[in-house]
ROTOR-627407 format. One record per atom (N, C-alpha, C, O): x, y, z. Coordinates in steps of 0.001 Angstrom, whole numbers, plus 500000, padded with zeros to 6 digits. Example, Ala and Ser with C-alpha at 12.3 -4.5 7.8 and 13.67 -1.06 7.14 Angstrom:
BEGIN
513190494310507800512300495500507800513200496700507800514236496681508465512850497750507080513670498940507140512900500030507870513409501138508039
END
This chain:
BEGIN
901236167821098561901050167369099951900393165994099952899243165991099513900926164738100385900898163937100989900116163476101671900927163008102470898730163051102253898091162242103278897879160891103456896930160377104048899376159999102585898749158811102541899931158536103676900603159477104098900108157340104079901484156517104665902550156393104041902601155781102974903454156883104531904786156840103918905784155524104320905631155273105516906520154837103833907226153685104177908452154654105203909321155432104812908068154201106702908524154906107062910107154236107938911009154878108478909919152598107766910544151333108226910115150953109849910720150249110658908964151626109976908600151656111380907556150210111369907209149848110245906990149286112698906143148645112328905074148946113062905019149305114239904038148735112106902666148952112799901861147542114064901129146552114080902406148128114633901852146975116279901127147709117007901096146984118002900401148764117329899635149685118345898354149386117466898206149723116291897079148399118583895900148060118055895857149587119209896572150425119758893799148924118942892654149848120148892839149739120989892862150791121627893172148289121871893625148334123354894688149137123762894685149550124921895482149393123100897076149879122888896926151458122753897277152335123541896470151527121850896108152908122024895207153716123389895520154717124034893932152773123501893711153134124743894239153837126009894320154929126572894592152340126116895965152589127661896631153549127529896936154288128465896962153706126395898311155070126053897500156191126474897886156968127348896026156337125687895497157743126303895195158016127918895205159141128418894959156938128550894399156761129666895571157287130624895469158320131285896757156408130621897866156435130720898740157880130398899804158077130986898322158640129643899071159913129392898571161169130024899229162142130391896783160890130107895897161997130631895817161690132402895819162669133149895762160542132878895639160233133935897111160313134865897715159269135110897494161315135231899287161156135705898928162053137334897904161727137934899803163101137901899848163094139698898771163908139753898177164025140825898348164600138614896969165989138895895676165555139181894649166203139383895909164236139164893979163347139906894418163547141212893633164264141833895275163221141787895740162941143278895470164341144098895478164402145328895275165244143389895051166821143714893170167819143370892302168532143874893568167161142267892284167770141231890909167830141853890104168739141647890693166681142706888891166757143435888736167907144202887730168615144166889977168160145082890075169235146045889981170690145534889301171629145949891031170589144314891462172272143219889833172505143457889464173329144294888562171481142418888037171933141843886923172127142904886306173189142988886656170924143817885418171131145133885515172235146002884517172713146543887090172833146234887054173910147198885967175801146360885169176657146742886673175453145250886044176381144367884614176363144493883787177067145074884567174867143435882859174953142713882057174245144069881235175058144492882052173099144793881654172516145578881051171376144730881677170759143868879638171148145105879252170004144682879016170249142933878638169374142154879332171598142602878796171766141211879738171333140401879386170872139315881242171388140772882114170754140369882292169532139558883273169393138828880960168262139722881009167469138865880027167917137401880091167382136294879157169041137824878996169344136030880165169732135322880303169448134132881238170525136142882228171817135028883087170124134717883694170156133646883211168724135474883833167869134570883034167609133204883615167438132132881545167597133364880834167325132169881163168437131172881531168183130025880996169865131719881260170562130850882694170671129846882719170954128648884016170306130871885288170220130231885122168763129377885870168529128427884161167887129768884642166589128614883789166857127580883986166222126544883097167462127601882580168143126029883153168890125375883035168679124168883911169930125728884979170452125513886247169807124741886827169932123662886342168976126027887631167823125381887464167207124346888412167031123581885913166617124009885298165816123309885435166509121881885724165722120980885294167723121549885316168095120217886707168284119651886768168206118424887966168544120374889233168529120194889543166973119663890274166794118689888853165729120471888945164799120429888544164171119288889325163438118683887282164386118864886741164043117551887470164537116617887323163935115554888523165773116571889016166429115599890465165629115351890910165460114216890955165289116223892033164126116724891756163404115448892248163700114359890868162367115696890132161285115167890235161046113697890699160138113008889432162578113378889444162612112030890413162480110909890432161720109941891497163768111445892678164031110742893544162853111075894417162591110247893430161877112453894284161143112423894212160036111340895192159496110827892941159782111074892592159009110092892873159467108589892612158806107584893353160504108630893668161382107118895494161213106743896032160993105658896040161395107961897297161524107299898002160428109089897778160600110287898763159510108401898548158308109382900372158097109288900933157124109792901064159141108594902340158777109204902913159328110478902084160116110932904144159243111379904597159010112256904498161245112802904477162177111998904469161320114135904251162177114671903060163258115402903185164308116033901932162487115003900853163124115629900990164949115284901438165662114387900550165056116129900376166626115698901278167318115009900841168288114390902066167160114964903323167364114374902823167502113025902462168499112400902917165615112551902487165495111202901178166131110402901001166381109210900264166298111678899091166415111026899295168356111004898445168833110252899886169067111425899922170316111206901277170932110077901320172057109580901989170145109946902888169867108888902930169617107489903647169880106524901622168855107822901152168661105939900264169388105559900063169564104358899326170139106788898246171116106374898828172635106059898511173359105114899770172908107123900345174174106632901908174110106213902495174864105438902299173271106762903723173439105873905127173428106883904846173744108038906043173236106739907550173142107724907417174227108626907523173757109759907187175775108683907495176175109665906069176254110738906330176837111790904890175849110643903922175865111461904309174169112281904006173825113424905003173424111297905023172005111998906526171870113310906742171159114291907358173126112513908717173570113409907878173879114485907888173018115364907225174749114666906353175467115853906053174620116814906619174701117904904965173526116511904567172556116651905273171536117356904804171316118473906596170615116925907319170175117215908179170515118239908633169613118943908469171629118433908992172376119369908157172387120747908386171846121828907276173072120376905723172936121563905558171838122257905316171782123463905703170810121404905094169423121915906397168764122514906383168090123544907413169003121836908509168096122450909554168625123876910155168089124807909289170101123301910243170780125082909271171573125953909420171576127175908179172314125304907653173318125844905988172205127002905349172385128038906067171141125861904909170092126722905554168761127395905243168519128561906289168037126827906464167130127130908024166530127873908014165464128490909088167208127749910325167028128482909770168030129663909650167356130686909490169038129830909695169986131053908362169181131869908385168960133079907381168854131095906310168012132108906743166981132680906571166967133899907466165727132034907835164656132261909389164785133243909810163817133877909936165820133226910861165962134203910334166437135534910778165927136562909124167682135594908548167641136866907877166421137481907887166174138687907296165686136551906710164093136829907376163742137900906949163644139051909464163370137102910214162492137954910532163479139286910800162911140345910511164598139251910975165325140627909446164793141560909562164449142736908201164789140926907113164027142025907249163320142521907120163356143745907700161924141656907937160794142328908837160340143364908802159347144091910130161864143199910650161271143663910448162366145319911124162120146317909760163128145286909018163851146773908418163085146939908235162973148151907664162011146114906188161119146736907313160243147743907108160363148951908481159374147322908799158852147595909558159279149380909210158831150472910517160152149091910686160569150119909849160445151536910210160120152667908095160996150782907831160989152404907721160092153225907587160307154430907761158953152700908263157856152968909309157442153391909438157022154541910398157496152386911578157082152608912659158402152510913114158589151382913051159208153438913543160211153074915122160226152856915895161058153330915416159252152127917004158837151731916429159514150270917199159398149316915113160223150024915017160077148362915193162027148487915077162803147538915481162383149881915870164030149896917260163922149687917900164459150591917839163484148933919564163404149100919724163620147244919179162955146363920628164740147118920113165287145647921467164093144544921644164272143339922122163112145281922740162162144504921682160561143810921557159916142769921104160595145341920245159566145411918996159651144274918654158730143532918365161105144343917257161445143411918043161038142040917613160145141310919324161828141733919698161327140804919516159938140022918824159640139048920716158946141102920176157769140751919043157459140673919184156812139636917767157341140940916844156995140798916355157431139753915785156531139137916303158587139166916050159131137686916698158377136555916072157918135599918033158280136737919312157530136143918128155891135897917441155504134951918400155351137259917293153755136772916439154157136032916569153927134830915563154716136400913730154985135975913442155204134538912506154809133844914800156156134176914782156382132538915159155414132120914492154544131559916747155433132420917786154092131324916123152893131209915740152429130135915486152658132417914706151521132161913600152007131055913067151158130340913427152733130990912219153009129808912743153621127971912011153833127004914077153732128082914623153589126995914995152519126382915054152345125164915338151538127515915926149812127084914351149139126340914340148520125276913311149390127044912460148716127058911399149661125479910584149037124800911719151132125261910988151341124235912235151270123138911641150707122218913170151417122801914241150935121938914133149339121195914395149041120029913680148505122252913558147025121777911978147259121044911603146347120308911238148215121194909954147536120281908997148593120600908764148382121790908321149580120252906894149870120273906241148784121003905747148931122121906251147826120424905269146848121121905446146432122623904625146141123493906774146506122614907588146428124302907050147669125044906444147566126111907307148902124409906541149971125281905376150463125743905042151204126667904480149482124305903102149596124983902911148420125937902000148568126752903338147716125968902745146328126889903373146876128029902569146752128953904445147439128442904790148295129949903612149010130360903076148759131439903033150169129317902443151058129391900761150282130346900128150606131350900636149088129227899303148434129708899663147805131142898990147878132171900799147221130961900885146680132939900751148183134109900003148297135080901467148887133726901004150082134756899762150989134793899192151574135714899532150896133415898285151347133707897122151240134508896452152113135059896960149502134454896186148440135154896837148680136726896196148354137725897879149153136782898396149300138606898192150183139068898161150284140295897956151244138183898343152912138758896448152917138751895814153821139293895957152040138219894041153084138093893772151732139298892758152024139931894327150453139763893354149836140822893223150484142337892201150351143011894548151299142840894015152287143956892494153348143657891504153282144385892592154165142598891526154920142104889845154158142457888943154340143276890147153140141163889236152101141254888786151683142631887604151855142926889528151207143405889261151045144577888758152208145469888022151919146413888996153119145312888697154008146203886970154396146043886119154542146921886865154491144509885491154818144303884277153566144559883092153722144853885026152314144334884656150971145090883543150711146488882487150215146882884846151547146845884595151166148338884566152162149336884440151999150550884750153676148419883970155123148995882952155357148594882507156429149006881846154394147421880291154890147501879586154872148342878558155539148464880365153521149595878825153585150526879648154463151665879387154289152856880453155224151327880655156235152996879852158115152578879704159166153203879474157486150868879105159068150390877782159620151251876840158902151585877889160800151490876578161550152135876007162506151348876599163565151138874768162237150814874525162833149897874161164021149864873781164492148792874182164686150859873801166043151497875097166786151148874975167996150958876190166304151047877480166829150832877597166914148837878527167260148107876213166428148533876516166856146601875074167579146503874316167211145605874754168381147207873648169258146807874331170315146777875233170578147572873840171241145555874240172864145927873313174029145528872364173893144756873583174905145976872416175815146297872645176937145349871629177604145155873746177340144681873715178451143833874745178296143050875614177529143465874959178968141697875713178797140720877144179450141103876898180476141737878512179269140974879333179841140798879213181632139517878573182024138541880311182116140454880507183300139307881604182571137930882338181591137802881128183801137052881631183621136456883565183254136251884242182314135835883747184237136661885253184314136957885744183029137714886782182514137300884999182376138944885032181429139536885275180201138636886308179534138564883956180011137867884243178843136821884795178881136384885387177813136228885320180061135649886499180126134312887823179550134512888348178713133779888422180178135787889444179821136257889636178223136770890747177697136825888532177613137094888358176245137577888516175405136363889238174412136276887877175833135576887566175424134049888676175080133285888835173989132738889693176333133244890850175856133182892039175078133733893068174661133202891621175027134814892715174263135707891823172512135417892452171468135595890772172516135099890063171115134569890746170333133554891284169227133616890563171383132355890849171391131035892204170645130747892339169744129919893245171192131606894167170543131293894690169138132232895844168711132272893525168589132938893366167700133275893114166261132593893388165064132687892529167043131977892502165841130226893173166310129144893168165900127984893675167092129581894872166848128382896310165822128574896712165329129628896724165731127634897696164778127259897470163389126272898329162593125893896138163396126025895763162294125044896539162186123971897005161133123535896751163711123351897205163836122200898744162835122018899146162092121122899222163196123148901084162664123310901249160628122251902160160090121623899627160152122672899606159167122864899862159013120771900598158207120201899447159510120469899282159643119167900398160092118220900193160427117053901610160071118825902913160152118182903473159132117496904411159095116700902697158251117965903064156873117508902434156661116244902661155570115721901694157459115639900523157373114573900815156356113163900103155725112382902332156609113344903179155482112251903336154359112110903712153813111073902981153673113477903031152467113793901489151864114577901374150746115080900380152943114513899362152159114468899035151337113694899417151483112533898048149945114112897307149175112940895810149589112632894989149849113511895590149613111432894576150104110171893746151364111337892624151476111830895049152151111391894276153519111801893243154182111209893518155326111572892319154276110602890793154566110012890317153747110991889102153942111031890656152874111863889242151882113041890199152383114293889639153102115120891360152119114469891570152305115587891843153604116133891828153897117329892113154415115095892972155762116217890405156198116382890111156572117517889947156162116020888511156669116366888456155903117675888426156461118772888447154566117489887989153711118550888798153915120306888341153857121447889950154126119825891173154375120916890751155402121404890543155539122609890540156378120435890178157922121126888876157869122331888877158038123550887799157549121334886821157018122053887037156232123608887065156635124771887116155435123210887234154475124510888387154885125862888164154883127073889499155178125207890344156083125930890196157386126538890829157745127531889058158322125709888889159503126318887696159569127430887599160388128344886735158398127089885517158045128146885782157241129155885089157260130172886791156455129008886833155700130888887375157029131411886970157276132546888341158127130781889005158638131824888108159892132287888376160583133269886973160089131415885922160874132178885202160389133391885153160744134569884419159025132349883553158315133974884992158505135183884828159134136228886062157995134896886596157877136334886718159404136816886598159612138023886930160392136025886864161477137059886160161969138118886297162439139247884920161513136858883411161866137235883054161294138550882722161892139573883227159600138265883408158881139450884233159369141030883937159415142224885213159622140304886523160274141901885973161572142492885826161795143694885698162368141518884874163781142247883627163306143148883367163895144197883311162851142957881776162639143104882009161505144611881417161788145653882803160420144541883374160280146118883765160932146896883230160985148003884977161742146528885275162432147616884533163686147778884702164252148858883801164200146989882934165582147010882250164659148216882410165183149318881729163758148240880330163177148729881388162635150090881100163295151089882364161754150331883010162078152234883437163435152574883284163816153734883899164124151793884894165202152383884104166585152570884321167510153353882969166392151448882376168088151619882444169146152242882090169959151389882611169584152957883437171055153447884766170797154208885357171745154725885122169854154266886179169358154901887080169373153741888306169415153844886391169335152565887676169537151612888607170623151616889754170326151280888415171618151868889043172723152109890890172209152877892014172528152491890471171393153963891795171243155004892141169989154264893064169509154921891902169220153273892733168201152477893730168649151482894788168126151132893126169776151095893901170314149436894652169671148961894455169134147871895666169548149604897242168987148991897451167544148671898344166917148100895945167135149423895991165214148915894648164516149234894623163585150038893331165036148500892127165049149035891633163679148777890565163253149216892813162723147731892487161357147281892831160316148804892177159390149284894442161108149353894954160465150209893845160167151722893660159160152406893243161677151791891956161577152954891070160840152503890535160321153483890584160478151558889554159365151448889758157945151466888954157014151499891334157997151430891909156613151379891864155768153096891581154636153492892274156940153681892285157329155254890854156900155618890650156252156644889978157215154882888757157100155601887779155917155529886815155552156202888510155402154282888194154042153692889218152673154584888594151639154821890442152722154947890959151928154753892437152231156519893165151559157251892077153502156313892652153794157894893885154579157609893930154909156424895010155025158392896313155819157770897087155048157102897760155918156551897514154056156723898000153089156129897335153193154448898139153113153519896100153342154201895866154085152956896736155546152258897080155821151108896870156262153571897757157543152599899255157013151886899754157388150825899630156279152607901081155553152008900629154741150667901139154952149567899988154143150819899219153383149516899115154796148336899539154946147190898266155755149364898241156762147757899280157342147378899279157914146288900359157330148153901681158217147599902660157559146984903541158088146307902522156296147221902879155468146472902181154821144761902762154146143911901108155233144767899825155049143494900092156496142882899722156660141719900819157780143678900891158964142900902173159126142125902392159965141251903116158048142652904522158016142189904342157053141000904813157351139902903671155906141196903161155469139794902828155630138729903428155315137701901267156428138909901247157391138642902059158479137466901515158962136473903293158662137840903671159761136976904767158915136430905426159412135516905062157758136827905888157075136057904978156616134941905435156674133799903835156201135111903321155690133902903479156832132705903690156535131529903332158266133232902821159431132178904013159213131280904105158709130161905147159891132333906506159705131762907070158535130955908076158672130258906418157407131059906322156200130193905600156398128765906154156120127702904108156988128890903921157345127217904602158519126759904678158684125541905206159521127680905684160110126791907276160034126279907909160914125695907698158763126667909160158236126108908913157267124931909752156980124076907272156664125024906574156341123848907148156928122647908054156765121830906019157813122990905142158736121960905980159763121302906240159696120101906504160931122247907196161712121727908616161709120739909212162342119868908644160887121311910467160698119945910084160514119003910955160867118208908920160002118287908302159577117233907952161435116706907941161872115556907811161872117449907755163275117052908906164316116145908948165072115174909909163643117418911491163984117105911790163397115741912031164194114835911799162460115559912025161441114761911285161968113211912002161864112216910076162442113062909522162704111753910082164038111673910279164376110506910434164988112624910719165871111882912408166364111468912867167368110923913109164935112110913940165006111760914396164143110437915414164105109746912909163354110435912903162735108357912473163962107234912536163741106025912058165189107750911654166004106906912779167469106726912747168557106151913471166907107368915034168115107553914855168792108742915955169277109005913787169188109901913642169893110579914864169814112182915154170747112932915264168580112236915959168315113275917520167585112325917821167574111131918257167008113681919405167028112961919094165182112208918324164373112724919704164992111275919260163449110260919356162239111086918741161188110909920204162514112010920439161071112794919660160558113861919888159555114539918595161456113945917445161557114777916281161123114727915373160983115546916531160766112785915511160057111754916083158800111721915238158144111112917271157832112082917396156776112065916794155481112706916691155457113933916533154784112228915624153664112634916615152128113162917343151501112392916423151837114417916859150682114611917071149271113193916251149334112276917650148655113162918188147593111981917353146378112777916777145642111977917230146138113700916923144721114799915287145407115384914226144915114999915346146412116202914425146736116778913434147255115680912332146708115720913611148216114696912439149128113850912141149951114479911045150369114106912676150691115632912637151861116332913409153065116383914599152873116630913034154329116206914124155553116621914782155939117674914525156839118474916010154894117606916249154762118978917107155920119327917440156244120467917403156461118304918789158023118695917179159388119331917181160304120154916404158986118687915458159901119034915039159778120627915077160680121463914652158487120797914843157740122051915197158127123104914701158778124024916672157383122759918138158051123900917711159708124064916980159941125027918087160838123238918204162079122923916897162523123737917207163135124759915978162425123613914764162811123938914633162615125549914319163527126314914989160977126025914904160800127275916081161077128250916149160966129474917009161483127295918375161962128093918239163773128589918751164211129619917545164509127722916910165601128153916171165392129536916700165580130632915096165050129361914220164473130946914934164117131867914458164221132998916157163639131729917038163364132564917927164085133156918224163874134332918506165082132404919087166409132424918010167679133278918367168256134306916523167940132497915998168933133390915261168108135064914872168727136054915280166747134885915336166506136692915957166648136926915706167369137892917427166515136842918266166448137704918188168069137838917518168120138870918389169220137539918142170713137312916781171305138428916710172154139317915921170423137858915080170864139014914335171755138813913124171543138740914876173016138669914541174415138986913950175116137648914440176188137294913223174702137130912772175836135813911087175827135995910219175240135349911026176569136943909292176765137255908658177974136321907457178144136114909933178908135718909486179736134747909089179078133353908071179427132756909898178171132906910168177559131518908701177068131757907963177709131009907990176157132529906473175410133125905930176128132497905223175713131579906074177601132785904986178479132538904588178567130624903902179493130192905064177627129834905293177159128528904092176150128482903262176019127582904187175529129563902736173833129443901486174290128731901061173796127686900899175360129458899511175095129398899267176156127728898498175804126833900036177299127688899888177967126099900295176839125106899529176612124169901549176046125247901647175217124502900759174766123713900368175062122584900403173722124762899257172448124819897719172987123778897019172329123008897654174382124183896349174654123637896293175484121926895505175637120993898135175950122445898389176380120901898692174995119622898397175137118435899235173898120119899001172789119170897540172545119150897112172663118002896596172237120041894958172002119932894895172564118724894815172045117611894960174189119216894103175016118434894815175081117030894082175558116164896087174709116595896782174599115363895829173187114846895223173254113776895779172222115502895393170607114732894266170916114174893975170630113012893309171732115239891515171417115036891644172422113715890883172148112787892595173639113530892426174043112514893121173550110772892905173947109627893935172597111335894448171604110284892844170944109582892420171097108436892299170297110579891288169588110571890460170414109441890311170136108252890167171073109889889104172060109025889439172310107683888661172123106748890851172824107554891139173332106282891454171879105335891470171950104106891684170648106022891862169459105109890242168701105039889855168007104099889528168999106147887498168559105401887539169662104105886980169424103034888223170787104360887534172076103392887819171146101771887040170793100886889017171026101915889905170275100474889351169100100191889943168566099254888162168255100745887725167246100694888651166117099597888093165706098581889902165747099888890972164958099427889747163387098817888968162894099633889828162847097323889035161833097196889992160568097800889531159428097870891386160895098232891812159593098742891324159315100157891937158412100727890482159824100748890439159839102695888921159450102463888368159593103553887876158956101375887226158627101591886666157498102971885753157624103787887702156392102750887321155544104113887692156143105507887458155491106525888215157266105557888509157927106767887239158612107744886238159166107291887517158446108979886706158528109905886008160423109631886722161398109399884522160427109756884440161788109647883240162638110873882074162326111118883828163432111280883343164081112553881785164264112064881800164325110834880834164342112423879702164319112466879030165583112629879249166044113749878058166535111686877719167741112334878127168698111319877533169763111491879120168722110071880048169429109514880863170426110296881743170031111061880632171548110149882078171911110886881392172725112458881770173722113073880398171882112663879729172545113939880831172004115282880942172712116282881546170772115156881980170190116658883023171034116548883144171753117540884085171264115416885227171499114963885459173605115829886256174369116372884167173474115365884025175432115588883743175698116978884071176813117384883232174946117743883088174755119193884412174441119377884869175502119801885286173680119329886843173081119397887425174649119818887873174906120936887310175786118527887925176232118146887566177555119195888313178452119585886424177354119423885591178503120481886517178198121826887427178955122161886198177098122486886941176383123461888248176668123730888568176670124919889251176959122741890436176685123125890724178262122942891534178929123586889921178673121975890388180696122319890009181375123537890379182375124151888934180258123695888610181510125176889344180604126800889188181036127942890095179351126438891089179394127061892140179915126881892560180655127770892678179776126057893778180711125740893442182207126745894248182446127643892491182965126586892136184219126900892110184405128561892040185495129128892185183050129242892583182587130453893987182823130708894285183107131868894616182780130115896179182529130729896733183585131189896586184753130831897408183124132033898143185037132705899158185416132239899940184713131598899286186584132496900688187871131801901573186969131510901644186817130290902470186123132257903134185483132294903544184225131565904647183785131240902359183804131417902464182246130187902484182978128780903057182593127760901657184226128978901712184523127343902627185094127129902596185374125931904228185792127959905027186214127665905508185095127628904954184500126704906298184409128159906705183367128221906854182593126967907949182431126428905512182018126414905244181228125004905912182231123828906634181763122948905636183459123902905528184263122840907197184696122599907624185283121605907829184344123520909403184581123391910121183333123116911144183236122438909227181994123950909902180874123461909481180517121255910175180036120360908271180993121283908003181174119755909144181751119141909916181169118379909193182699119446910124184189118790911349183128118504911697182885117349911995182498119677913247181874119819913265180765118937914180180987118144912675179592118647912317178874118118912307179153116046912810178435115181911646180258115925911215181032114838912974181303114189913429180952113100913646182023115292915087182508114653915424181158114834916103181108113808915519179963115313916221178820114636916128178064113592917050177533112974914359177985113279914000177885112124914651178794111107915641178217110657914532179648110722914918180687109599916305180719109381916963180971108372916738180296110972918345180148110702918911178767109837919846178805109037918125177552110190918516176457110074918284176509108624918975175701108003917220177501107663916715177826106454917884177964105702918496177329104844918015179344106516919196179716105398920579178954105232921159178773104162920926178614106271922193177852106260922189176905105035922946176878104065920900175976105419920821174769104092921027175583102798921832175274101920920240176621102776920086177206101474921065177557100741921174177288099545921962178275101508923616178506101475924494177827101016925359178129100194924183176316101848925085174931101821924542174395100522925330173646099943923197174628099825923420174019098862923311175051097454922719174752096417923913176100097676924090177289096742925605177034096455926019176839095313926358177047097498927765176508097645928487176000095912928755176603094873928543175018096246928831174163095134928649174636093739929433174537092795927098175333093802926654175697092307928024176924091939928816177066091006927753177640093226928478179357093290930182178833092572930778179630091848930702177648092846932262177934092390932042176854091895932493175940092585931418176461090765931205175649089489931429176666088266931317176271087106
END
C-alpha cells in the first residue's frame, strides 16, 4: 500500500485560497436560507450553542480530514483515503456513497431549487421544458468551464462564492443594530430528544467540506495546504453561521415560528423592505449553483481514481491531452445531474444523503486511525492531529450516535443501496477474474 503521490498526469493548481472557497462553497449551499428558523423554532435562543456544539463535532472529523489528507495526497478524497487503508471493496462502498448516494442526487435537488427559487419570480421557470433548458445551460456551462482546467473551476468557484456570501454578509451587517437582545436570552435547557434531533438536522449543515477534497491530486504541497484550507474554510463558515443565527434569532424571536420556510428572506424584509425577499431568492438560487459547481469540481476526480484502479469503467480514468483533466468523468458525472433534474421525483433515493455522508465520515476517521496506528516513516512531514487518538475517538463517538439518529427509513434505504452496490462489486470481480482465466484455460 501506497501513501505517496502517484503520477497521476493531473496538475497541481488548487493553493489555500482555492481550497478554501471550495469548502465554503460546498458546505454553504440553499440549507442557510432555512436553517436559523429549523433550528430557533426548536432550540430558541439556545440554538446558537448546539452551532458551537455541532462545530466541534465537525471540527474533529475535520482535523481527521487534515491528517490523512496529508498522508496519502493522490486524486479522490475519501475515496482514496479509504481505499488504501482498507482496500477495493470498502473504497467501492465509498465511491458509490459519495458519488450517487451524496453528491448527484444532492446536486440534482440543488438544480430543481434554483429553479423553484426562480420561478417565484419568474414563473415561465414552472414550465417542465423551460426547467429543462435551464439545467441543459447551467450544466453544459460548468462542464466547459471545469474540462478546460481545475484552475478554471476553481476561479468560477471563487467568483461565486464572493456573490453568493455578500447578501449573508450583508444581512448580518446591517441586522446587528435591529437585534433585541431580549429575543437571545433563554430560560431553560431543551430535552433531550429535542436537541438530538436539531443536532442532526445541524450536523449536516456543515457537511459537504469533504466533496471539496476530491481534487486532492491536484492540490499544491498538500502537507500546508489541505490543514490550512480545512482550517480556514471550516471557521469562516462557522463564525458566519454563528453570525446568521444570532441575527435573526435576535429580529425574529418568536416570530420565527411564522417565517420557517425563509427566515433569512424576513430579515432581509426587515432590513431593506420587500424588495429584499427577491434579493434572497435570488442569493438562494446562487447559492446552490455555487454547491453544484464544487461538486462538478470535486467529484469526478472521485470517478476518475476509481476508475484508474479498475473499479469503474477505464475510460473514465482518461485525462484530457490539452486540458490535464478527466473530462469523460466530467461529462458522465454531470450528465447524470442532468438526467435526475430533469426526473425530479426520487425523494426516496434522498433518503441515501444523510447515512451516506456519515457512513464515509465514519469510514475516513477510521482510515485515519488505523494509518497513525502503522505510523508509516514516509508521512513524517505530514500534518498530525493533536491529542493522540483523543479528537479522532470523539469523531468516532459523534458520528455513531448520529448515525443512531436516523429513521427506519434511511437505514433501510442505505442498507439495500449497500447490498446493491456490493453484488456489483463481486460481480464486476468475478467477471475480470474469468476474463483473465480465459486465455490461460485454452492455452
Amino acid at each position: 500500500m501506497s501513501h505517496s503521490n502517484k503520477e497521476e498526469g493531473l496538475k497541481r493548481v488548487v493553493g489555500v485560497t482555492g481550497l478554501s472557497t471550495n469548502i465554503i462553497n460546498g458546505t454553504v449551499g440553499a440549507g442557510i436560507f432555512a436553517l436559523p428558523a429549523i433550528v430557533g423554532v426548536e432550540l430558541g435562543a439556545f440554538s446558537i450553542f448546539a452551532y458551537l456544539i455541532c462545530g466541534v463535532m465537525m471540527a474533529t472529523i475535520m482535523l481527521c480530514y487534515a491528517e490523512i489528507g496529508t498522508r496519502i495526497t493522490s486524486s479522490g478524497g475519501s475515496y482514496a483515503y479509504v481505499e488504501n487503508v482498507f482496500g477495493d471493496y470498502a473504497g467501492f462502498i465509498v465511491s458509490w456513497l459519495a458519488v450517487f448516494g451524496w453528491s448527484i442526487l444532492g446536486s440534482a435537488a440543488l438544480m430543481n431549487v434554483i429553479a423553484d427559487s426562480l420561478a417565484v419570480i419568474f414563473p415561465v421557470f414552472l414550465n417542465p421544458w423551460i426547467r429543462g433548458l435551464l439545467y441543459f445551460v447551467l450544466i453544459g456551462f460548468l462542464i466547459i468551464t471545469n474540462i478546460r482546467g481545475a484552475k478554471q473551476g476553481v476561479a468560477f468557484i471563487k467568483g461565486i462564492t464572493i456573490i453568493k456570501l455578500l447578501p449573508l454578509i450583508g444581512i448580518i451587517i446591517f441586522g446587528l443594530n435591529l437585534v433585541n437582545s431580549d429575543n437571545l436570552h433563554w430560560e431553560h435547557l431543551p430535552s433531550i430528544n429535542t436537541f438530538s434531533n436539531t443536532t442532526l438536522v445541524l450536523f449536516f449543515a456543515f457537511a459537504g467540506f469533504e466533496t471539496a477534497l476530491g481534487v486532492s491530486g491536484e492540490i499544491k504541497k498538500p502537507q500546508r495546504t489541505i490543514p490550512m484550507g480545512i482550517l480556514f474554510g471550516g471557521g469562516i463558515v462557522l463564525i458566519l453561521y454563528l453570525l446568521l443565527q444570532t441575527v435573526t434569532q435576535g429580529i425574529l424571536g418568536a416570530e420565527m415560528g411564522a417565517v420557517s420556510d425563509a427566515p433569512l428572506a424576513a430579515v432581509a424584509e426587515n432590513i431593506v423592505g420587500p424588495f429584499g425577499g427577491a434579493i434572497l431568492l435570488i442569493a438562494a438560487a446562487i447559492s446552490c449553483y455555487g454547491a453544484v459547481s464544487t461538486d462538478i469540481l470535486n467529484t469526478p476526480r472521485v470517478v476518475y481514481a476509481g476508475a484508474a484502479d479498475g473499479l469503474f469503467p477505464k475510460f473514465l480514468s482518461k485525462v484530457h491531452s490539452k486540458f490535464a483533466t478527466p473530462h469523460w468523468s466530467i461529462f458522465c458525472f454531470s450528465g447524470l445531474i442532468f438526467i435526475f433534474s430533469i426526473l425530479g421525483n426520487f425523494e426516496q433515493l434522498a433518503l441515501l444523503a444523510s447515512a451516506a455522508i456519515l457512513l464515509i465520515y465514519l469510514l475516513v476517521v477510521l482510515s485515519m486511525i488505523r494509518l497513525r496506528l502503522k505510523k508509516p516513516k514516509s508521512d513524517k512531514k505530514a500534518f498530525k492531529v493533536p491529542g493522540g487518538l483523543i479528537v479522532p475517538i470523539i469523531g468516532v463517538g459523534s458520528i455513531i450516535w448520529l448515525l443512531s439518529s436516523l429513521s427506519k427509513g434511511e437505514v433501510i434505504s442505505t442498507l439495500i443501496f449497500i447490498g446493491v452496490v456490493s453484488v456489483i462489486y463481486f460481480t464486476m470481480k468475478w467477471i475480470k477474474k474469468k476474463h483473465k482465466a480465459g486465455p490461460l484455460n485454452g492455452s
